[in-house]
mmCIF file as Biopython writes it, N, C-alpha, C and O atoms, coordinates in Angstrom:
data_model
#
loop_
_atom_site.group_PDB
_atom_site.id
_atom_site.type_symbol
_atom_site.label_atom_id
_atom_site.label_alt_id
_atom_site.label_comp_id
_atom_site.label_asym_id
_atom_site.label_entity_id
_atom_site.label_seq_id
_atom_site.pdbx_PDB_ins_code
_atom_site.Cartn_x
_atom_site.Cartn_y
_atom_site.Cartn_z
_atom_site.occupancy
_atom_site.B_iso_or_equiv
_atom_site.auth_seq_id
_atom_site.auth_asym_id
_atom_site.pdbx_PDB_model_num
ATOM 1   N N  . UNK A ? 1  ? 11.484 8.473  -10.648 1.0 0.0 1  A 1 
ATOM 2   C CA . UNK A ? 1  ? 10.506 7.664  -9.943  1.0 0.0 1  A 1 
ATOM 3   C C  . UNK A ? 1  ? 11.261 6.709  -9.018  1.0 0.0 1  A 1 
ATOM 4   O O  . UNK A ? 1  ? 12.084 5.940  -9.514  1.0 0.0 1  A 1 
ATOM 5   N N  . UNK A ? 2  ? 11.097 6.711  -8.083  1.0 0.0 2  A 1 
ATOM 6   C CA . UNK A ? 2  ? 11.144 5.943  -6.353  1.0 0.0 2  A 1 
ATOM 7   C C  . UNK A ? 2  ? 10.491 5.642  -5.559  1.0 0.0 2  A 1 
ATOM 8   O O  . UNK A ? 2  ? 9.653  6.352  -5.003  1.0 0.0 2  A 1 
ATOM 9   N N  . UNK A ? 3  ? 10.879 3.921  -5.224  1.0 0.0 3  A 1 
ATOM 10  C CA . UNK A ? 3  ? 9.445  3.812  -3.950  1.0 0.0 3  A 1 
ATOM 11  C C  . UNK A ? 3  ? 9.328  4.539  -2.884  1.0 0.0 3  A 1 
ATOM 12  O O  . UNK A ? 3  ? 10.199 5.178  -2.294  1.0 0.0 3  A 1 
ATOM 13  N N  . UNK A ? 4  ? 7.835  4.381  -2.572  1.0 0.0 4  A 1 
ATOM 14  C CA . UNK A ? 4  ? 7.841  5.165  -1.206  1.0 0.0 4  A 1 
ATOM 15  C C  . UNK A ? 4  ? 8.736  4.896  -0.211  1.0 0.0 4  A 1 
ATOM 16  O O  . UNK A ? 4  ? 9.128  5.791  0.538   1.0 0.0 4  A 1 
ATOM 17  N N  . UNK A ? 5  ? 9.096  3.789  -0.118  1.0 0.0 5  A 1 
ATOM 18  C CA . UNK A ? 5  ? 9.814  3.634  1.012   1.0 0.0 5  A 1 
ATOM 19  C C  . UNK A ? 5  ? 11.007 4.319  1.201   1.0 0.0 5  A 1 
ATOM 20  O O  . UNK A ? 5  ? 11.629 4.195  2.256   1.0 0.0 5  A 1 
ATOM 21  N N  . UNK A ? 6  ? 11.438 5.105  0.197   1.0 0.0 6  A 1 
ATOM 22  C CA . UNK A ? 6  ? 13.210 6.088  0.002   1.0 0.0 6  A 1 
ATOM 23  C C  . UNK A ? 6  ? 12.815 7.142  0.583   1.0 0.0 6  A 1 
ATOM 24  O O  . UNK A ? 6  ? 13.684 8.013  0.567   1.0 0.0 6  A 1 
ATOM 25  N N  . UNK A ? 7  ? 11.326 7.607  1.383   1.0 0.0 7  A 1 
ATOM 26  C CA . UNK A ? 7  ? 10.403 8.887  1.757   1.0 0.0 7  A 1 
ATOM 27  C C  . UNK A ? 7  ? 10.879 9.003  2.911   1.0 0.0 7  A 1 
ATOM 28  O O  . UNK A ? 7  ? 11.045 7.871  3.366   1.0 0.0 7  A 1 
ATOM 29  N N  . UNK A ? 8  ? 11.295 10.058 3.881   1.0 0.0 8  A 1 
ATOM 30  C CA . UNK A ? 8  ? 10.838 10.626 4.957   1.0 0.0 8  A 1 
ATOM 31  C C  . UNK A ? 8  ? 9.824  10.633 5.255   1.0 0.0 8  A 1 
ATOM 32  O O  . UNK A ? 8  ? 8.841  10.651 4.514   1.0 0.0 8  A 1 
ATOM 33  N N  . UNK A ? 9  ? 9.869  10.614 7.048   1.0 0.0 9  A 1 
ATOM 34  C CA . UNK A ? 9  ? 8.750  11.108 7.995   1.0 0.0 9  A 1 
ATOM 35  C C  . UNK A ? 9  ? 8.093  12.784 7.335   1.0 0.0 9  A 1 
ATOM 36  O O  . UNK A ? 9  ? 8.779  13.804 7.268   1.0 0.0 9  A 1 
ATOM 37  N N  . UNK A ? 10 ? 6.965  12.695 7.011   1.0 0.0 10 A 1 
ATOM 38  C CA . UNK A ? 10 ? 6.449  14.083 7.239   1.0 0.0 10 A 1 
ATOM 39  C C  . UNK A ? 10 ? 6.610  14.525 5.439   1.0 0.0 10 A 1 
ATOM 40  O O  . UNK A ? 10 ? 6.468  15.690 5.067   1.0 0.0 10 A 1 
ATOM 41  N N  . UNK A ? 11 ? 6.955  13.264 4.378   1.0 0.0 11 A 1 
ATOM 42  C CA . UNK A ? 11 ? 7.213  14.054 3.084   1.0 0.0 11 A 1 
ATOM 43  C C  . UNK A ? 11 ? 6.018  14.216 2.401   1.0 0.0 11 A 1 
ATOM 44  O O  . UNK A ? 11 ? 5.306  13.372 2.946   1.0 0.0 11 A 1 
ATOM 45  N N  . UNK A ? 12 ? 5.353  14.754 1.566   1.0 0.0 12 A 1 
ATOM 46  C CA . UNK A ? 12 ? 4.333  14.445 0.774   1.0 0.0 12 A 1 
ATOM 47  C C  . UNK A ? 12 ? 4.331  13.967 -0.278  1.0 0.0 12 A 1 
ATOM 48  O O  . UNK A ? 12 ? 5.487  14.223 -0.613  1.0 0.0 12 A 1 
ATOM 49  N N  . UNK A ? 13 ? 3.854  13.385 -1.192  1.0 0.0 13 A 1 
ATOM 50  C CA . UNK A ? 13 ? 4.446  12.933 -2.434  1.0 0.0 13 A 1 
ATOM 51  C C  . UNK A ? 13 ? 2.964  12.227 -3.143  1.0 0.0 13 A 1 
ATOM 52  O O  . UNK A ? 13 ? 1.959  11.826 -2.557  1.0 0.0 13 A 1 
ATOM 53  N N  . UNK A ? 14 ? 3.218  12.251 -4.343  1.0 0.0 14 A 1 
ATOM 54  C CA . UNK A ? 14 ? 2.089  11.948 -5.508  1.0 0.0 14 A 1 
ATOM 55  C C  . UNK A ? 14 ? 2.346  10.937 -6.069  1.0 0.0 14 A 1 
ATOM 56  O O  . UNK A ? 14 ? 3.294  11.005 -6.851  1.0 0.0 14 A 1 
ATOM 57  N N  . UNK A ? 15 ? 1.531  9.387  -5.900  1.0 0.0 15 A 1 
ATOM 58  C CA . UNK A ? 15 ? 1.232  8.318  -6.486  1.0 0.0 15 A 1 
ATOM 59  C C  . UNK A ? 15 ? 1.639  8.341  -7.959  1.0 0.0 15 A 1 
ATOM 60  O O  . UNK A ? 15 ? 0.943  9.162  -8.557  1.0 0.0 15 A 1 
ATOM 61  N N  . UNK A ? 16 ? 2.544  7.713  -8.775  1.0 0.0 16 A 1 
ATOM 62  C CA . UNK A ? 16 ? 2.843  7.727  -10.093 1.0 0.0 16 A 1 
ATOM 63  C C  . UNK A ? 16 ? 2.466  6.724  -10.681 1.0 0.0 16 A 1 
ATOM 64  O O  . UNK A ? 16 ? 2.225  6.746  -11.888 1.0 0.0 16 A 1 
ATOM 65  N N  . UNK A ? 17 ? 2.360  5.803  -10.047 1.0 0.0 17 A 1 
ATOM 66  C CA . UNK A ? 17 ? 2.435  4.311  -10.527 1.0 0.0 17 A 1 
ATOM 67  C C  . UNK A ? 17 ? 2.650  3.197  -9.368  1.0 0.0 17 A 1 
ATOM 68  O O  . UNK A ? 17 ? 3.312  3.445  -8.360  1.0 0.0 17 A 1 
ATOM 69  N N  . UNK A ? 18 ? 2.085  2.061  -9.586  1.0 0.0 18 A 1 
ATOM 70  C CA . UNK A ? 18 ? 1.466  0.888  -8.755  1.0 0.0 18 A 1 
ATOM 71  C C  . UNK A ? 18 ? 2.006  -0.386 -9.470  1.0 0.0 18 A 1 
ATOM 72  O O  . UNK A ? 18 ? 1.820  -0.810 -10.611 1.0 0.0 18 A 1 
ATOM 73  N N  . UNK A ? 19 ? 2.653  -0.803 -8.538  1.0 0.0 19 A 1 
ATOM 74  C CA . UNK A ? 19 ? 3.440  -2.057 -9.419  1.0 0.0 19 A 1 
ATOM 75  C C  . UNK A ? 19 ? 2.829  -3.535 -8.566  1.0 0.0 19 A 1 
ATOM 76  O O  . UNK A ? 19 ? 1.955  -3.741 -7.724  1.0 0.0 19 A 1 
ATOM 77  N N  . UNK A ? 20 ? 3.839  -4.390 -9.320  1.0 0.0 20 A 1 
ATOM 78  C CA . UNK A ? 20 ? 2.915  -6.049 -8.654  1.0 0.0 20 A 1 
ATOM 79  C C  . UNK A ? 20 ? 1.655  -6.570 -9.652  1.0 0.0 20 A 1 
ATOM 80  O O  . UNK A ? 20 ? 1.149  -5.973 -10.602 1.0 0.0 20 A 1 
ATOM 81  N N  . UNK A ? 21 ? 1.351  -7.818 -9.127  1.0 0.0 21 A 1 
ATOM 82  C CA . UNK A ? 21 ? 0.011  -8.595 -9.278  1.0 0.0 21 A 1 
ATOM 83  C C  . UNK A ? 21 ? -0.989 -7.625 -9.664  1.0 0.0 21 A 1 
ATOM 84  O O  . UNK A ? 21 ? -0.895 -6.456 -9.291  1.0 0.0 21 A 1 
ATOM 85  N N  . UNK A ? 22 ? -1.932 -8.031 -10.382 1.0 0.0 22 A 1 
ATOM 86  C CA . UNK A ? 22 ? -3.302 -7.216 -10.541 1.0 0.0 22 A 1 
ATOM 87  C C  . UNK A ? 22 ? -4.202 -7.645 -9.115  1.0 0.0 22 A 1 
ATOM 88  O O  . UNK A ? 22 ? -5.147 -6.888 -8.892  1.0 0.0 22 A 1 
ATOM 89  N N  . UNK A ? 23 ? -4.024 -8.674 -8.225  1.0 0.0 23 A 1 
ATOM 90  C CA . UNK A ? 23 ? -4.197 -8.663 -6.798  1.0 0.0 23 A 1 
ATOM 91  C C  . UNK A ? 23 ? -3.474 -7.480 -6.104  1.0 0.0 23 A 1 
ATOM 92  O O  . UNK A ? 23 ? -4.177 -6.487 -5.917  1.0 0.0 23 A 1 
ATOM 93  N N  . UNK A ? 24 ? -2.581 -7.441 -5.819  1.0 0.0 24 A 1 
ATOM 94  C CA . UNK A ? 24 ? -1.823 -6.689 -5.095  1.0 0.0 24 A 1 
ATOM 95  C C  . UNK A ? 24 ? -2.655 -5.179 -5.455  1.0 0.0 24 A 1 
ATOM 96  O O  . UNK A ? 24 ? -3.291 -4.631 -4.555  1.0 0.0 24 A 1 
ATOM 97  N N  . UNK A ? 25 ? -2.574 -4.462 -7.101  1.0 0.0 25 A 1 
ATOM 98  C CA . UNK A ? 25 ? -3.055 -3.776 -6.929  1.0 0.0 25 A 1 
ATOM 99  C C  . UNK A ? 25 ? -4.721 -3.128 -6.866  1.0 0.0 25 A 1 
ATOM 100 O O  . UNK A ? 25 ? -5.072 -1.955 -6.730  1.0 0.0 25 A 1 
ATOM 101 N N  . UNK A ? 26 ? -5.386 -4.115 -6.989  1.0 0.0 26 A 1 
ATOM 102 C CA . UNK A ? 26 ? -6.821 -4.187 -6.241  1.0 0.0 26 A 1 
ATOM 103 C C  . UNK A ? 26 ? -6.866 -3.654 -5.061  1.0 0.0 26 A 1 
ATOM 104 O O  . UNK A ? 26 ? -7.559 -2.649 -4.899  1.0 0.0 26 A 1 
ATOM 105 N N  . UNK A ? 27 ? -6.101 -4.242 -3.937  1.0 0.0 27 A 1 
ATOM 106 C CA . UNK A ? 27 ? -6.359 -4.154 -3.018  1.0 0.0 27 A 1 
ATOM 107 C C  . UNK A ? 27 ? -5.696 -2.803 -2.438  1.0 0.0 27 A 1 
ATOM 108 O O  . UNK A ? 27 ? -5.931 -2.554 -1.255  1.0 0.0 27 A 1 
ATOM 109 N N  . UNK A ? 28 ? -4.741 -1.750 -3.298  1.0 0.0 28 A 1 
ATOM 110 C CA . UNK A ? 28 ? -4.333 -1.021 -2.479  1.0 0.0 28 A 1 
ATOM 111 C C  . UNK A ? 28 ? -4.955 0.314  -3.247  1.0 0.0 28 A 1 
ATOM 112 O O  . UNK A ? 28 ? -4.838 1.447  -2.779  1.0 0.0 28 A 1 
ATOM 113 N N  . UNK A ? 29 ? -5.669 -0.004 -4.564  1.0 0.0 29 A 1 
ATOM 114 C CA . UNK A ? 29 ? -6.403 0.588  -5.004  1.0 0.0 29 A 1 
ATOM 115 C C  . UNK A ? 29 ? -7.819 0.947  -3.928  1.0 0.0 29 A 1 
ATOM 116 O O  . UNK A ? 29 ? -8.236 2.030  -3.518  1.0 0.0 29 A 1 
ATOM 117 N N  . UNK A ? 30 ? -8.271 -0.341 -3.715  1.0 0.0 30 A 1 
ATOM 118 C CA . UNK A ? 30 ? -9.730 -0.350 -2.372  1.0 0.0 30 A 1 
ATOM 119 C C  . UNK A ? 30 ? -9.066 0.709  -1.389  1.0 0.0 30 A 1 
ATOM 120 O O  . UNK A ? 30 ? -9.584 1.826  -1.387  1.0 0.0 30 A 1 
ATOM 121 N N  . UNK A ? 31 ? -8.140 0.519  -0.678  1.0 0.0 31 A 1 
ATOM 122 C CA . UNK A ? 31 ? -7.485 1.705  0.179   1.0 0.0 31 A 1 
ATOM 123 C C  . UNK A ? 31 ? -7.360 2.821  0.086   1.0 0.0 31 A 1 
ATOM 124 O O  . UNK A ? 31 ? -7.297 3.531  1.090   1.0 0.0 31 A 1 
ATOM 125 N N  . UNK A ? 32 ? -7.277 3.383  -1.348  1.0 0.0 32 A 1 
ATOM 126 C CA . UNK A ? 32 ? -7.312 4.416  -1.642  1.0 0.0 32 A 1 
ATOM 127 C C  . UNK A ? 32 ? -5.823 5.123  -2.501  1.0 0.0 32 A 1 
ATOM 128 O O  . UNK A ? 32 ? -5.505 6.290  -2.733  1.0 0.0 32 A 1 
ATOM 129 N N  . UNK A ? 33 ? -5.144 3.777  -2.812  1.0 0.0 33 A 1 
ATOM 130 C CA . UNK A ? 33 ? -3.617 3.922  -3.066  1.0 0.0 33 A 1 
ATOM 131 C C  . UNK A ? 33 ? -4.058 4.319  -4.307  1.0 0.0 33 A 1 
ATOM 132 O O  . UNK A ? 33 ? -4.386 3.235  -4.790  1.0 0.0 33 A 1 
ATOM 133 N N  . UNK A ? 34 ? -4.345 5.375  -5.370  1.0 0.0 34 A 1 
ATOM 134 C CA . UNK A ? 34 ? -4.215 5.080  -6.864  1.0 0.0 34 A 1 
ATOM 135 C C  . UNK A ? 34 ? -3.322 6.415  -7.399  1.0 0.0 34 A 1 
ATOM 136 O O  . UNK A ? 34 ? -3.051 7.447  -6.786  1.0 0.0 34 A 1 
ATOM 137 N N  . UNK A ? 35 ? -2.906 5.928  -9.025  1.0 0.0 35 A 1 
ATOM 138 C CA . UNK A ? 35 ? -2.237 6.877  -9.116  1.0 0.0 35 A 1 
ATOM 139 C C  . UNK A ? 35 ? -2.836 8.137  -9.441  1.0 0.0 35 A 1 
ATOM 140 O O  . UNK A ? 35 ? -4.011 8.058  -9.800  1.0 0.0 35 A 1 
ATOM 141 N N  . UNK A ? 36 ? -2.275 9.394  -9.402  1.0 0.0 36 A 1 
ATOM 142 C CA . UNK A ? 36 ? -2.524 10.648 -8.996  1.0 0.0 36 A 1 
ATOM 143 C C  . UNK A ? 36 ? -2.711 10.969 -7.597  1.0 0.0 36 A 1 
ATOM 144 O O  . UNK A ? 36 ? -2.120 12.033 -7.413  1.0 0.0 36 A 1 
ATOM 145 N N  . UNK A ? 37 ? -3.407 10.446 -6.194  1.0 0.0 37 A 1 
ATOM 146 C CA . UNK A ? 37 ? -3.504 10.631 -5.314  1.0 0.0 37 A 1 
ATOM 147 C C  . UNK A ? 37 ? -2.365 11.320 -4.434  1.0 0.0 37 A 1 
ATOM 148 O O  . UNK A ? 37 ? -1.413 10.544 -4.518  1.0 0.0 37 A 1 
ATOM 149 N N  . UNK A ? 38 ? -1.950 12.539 -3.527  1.0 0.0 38 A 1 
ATOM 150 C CA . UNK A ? 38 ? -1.074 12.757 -3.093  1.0 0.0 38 A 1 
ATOM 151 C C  . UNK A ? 38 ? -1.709 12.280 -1.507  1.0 0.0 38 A 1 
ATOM 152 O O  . UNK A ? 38 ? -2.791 12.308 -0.921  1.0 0.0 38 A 1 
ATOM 153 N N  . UNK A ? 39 ? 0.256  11.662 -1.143  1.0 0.0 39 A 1 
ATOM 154 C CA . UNK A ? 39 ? -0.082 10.888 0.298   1.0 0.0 39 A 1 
ATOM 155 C C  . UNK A ? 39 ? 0.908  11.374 1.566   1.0 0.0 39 A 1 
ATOM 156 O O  . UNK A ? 39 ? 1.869  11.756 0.898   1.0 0.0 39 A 1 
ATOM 157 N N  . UNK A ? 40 ? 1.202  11.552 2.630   1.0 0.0 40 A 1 
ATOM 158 C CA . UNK A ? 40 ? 2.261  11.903 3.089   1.0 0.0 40 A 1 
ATOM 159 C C  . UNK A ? 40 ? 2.578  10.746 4.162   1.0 0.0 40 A 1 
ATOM 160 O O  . UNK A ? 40 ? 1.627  10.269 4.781   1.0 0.0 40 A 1 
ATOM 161 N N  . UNK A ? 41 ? 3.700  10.343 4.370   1.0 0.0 41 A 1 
ATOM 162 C CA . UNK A ? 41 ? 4.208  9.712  5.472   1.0 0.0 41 A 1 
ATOM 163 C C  . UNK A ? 41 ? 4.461  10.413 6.885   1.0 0.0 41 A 1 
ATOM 164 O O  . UNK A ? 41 ? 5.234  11.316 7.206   1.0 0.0 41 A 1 
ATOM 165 N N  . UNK A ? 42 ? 3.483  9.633  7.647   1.0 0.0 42 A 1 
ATOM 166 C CA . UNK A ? 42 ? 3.089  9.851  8.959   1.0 0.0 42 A 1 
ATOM 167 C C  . UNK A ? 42 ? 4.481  9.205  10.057  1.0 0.0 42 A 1 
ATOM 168 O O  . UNK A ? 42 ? 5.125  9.912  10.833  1.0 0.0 42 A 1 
ATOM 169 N N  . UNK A ? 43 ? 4.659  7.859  9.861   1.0 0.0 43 A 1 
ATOM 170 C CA . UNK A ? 43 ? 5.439  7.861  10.625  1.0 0.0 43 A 1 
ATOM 171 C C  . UNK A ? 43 ? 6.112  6.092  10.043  1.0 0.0 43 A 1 
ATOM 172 O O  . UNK A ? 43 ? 5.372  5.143  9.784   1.0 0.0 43 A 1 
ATOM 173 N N  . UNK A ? 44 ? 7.314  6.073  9.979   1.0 0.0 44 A 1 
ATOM 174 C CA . UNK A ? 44 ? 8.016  4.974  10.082  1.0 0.0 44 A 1 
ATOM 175 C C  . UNK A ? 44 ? 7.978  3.871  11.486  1.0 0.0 44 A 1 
ATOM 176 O O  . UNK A ? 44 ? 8.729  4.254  12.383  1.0 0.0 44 A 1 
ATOM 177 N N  . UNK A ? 45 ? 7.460  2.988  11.694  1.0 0.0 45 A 1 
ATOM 178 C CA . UNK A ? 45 ? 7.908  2.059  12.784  1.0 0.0 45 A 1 
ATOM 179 C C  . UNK A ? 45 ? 8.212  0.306  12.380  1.0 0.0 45 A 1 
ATOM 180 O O  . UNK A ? 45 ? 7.463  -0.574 11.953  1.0 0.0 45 A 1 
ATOM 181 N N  . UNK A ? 46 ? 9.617  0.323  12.735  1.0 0.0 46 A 1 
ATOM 182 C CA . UNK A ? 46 ? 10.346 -0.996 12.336  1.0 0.0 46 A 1 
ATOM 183 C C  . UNK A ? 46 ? 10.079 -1.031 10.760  1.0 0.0 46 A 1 
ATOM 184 O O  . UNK A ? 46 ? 10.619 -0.248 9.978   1.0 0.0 46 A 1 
ATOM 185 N N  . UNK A ? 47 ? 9.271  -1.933 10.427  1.0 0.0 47 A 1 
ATOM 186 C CA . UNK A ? 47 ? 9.284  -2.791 8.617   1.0 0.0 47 A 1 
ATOM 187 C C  . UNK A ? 47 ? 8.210  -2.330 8.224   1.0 0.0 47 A 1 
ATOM 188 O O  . UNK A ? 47 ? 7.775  -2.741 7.148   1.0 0.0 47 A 1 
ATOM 189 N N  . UNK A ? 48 ? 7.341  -1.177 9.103   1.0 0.0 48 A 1 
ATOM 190 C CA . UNK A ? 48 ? 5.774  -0.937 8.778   1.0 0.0 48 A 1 
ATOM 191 C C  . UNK A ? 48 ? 6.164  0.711  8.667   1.0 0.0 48 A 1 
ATOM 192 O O  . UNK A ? 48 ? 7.156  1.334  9.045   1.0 0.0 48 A 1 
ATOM 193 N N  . UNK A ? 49 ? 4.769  1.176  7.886   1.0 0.0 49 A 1 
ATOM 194 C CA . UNK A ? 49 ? 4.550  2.702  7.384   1.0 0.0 49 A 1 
ATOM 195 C C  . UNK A ? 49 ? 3.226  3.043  7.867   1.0 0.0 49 A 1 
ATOM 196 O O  . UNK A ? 49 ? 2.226  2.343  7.711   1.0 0.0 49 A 1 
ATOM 197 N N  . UNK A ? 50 ? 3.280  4.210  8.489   1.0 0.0 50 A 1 
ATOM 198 C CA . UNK A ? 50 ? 1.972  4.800  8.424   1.0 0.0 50 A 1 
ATOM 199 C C  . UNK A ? 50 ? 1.634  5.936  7.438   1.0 0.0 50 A 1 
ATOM 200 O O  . UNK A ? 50 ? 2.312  6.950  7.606   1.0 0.0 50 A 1 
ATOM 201 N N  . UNK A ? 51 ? 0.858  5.970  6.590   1.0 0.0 51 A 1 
ATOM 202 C CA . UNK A ? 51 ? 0.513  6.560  5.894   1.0 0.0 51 A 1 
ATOM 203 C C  . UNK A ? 51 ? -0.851 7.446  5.947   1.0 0.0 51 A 1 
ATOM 204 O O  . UNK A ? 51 ? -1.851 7.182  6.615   1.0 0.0 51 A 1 
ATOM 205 N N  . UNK A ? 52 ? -0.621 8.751  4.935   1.0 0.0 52 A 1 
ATOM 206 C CA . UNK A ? 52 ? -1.817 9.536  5.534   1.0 0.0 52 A 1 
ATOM 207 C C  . UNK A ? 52 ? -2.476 9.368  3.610   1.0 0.0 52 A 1 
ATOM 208 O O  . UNK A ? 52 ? -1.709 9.788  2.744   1.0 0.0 52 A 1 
ATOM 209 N N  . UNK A ? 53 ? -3.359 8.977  3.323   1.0 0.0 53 A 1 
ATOM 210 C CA . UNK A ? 53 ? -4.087 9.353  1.920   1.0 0.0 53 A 1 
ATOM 211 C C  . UNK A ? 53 ? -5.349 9.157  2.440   1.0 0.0 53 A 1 
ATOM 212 O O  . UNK A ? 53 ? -5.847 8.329  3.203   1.0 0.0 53 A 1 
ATOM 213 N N  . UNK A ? 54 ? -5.900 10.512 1.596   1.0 0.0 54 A 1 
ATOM 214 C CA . UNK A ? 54 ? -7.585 10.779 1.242   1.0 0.0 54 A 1 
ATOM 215 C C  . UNK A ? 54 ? -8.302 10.869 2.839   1.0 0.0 54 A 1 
ATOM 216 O O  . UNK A ? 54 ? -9.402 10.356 3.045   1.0 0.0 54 A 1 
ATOM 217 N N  . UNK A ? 55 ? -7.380 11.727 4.139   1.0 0.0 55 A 1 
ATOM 218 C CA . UNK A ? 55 ? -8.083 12.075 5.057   1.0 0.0 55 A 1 
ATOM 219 C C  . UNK A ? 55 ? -8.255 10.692 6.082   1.0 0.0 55 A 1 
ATOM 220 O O  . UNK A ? 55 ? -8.840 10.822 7.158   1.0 0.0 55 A 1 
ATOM 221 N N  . UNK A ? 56 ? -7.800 9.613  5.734   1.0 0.0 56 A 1 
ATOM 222 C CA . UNK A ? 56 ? -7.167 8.339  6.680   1.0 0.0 56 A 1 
ATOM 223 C C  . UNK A ? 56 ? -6.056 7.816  6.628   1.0 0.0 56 A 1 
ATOM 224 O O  . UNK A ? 56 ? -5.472 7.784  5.545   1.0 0.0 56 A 1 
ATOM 225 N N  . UNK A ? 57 ? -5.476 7.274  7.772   1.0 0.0 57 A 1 
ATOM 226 C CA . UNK A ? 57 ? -4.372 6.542  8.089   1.0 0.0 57 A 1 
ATOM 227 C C  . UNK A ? 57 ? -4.211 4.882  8.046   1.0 0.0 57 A 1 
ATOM 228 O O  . UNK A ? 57 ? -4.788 4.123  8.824   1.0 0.0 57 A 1 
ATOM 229 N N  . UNK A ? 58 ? -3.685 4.646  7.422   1.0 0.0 58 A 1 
ATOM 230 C CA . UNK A ? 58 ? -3.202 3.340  6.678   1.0 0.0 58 A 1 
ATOM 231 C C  . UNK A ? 58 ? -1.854 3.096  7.043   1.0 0.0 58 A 1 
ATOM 232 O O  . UNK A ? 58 ? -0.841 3.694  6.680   1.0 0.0 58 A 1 
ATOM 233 N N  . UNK A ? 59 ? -2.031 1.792  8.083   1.0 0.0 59 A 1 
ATOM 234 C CA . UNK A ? 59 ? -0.430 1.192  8.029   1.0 0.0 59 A 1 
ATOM 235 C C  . UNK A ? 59 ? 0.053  -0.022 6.923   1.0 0.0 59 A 1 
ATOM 236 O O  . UNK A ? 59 ? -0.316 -1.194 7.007   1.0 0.0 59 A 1 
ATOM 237 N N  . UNK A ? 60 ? 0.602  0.307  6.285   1.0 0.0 60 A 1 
ATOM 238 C CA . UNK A ? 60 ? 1.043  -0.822 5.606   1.0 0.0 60 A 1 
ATOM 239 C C  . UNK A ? 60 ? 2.756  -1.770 5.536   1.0 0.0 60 A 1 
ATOM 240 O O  . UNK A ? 60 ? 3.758  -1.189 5.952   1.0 0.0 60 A 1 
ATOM 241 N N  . UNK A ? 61 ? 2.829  -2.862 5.109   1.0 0.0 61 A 1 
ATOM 242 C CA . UNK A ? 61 ? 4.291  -3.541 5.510   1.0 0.0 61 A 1 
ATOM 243 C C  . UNK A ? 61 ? 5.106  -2.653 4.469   1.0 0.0 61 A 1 
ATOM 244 O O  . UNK A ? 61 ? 4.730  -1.674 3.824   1.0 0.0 61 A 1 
ATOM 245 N N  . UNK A ? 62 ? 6.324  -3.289 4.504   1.0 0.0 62 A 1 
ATOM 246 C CA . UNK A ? 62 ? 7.425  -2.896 3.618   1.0 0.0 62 A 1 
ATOM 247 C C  . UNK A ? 62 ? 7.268  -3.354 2.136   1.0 0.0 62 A 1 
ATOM 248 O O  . UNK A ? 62 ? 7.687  -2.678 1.195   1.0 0.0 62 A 1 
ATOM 249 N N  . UNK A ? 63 ? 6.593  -4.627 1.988   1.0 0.0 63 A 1 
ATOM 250 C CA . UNK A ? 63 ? 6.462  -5.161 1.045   1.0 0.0 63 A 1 
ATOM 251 C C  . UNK A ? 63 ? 5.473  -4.611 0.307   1.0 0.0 63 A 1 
ATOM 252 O O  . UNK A ? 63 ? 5.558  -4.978 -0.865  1.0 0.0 63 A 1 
ATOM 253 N N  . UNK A ? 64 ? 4.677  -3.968 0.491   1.0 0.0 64 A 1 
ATOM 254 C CA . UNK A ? 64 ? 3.775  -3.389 0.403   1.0 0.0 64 A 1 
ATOM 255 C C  . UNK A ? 64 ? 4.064  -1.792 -0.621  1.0 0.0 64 A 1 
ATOM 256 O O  . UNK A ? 64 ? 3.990  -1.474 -1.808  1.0 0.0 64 A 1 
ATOM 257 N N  . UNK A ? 65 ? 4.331  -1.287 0.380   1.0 0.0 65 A 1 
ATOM 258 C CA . UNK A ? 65 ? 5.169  0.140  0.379   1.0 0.0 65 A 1 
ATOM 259 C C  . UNK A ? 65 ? 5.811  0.484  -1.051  1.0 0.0 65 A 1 
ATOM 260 O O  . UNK A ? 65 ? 5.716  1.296  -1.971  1.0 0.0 65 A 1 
ATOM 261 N N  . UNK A ? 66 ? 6.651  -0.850 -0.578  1.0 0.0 66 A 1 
ATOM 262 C CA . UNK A ? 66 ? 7.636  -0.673 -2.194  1.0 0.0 66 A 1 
ATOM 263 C C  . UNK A ? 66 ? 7.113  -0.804 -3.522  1.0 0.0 66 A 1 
ATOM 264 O O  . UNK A ? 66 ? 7.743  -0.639 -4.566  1.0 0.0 66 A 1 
ATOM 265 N N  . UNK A ? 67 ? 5.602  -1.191 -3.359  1.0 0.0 67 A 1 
ATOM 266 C CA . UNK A ? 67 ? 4.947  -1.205 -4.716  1.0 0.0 67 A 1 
ATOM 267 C C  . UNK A ? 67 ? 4.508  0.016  -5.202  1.0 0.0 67 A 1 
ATOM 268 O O  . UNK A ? 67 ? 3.889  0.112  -6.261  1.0 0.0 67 A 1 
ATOM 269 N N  . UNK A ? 68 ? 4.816  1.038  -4.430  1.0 0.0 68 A 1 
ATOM 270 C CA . UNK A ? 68 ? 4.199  2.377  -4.260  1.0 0.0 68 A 1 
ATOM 271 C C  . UNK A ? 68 ? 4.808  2.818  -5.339  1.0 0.0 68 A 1 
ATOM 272 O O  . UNK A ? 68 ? 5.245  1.772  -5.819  1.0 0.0 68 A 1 
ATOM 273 N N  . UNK A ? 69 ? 5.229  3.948  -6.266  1.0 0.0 69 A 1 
ATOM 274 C CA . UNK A ? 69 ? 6.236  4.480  -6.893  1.0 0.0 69 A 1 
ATOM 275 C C  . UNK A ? 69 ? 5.659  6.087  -6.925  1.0 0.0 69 A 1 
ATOM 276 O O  . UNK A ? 69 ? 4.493  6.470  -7.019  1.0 0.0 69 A 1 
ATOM 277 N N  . UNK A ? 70 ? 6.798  6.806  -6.823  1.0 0.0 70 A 1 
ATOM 278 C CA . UNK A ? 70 ? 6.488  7.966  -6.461  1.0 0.0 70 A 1 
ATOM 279 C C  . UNK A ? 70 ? 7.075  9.067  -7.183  1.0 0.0 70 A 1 
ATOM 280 O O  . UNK A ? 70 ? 6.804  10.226 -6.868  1.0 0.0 70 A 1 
#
């Protein structure tokens, strides 16, 4: 298990686990972040991610990202 952020452009990969605050993960749960979900990375720019889950695109920060585990 590794955050998303260790991902390539274009990888796909399956939500394992959601780390942080029970805030933090509320809110990336509402997005559609949960575990089991598979997501792929759209595109890296600077400290931000674009992400593809559940048929929308979601940019999120770095700080963010790294709560991902994959």
């Amino acid at each position: 298990m590794e955050p998303l952020s260790f991902s390539k452009i274009g990888d796909k990969k399956i939500i394992l686990k959601i780390t942080g605050k029970d805030e933090v993960r509320q809110h990336l749960a509402e997005l559609g972040f949960v575990v089991g979900v598979e997501i792929s990375i759209v595109s890296k720019i600077g400290k931000n991610m674009i992400l593809s889950v559940k048929e929308s695109r979601i940019g999120l920060d770095m700080s963010m990202v790294n709560r991902i585990m994959v």
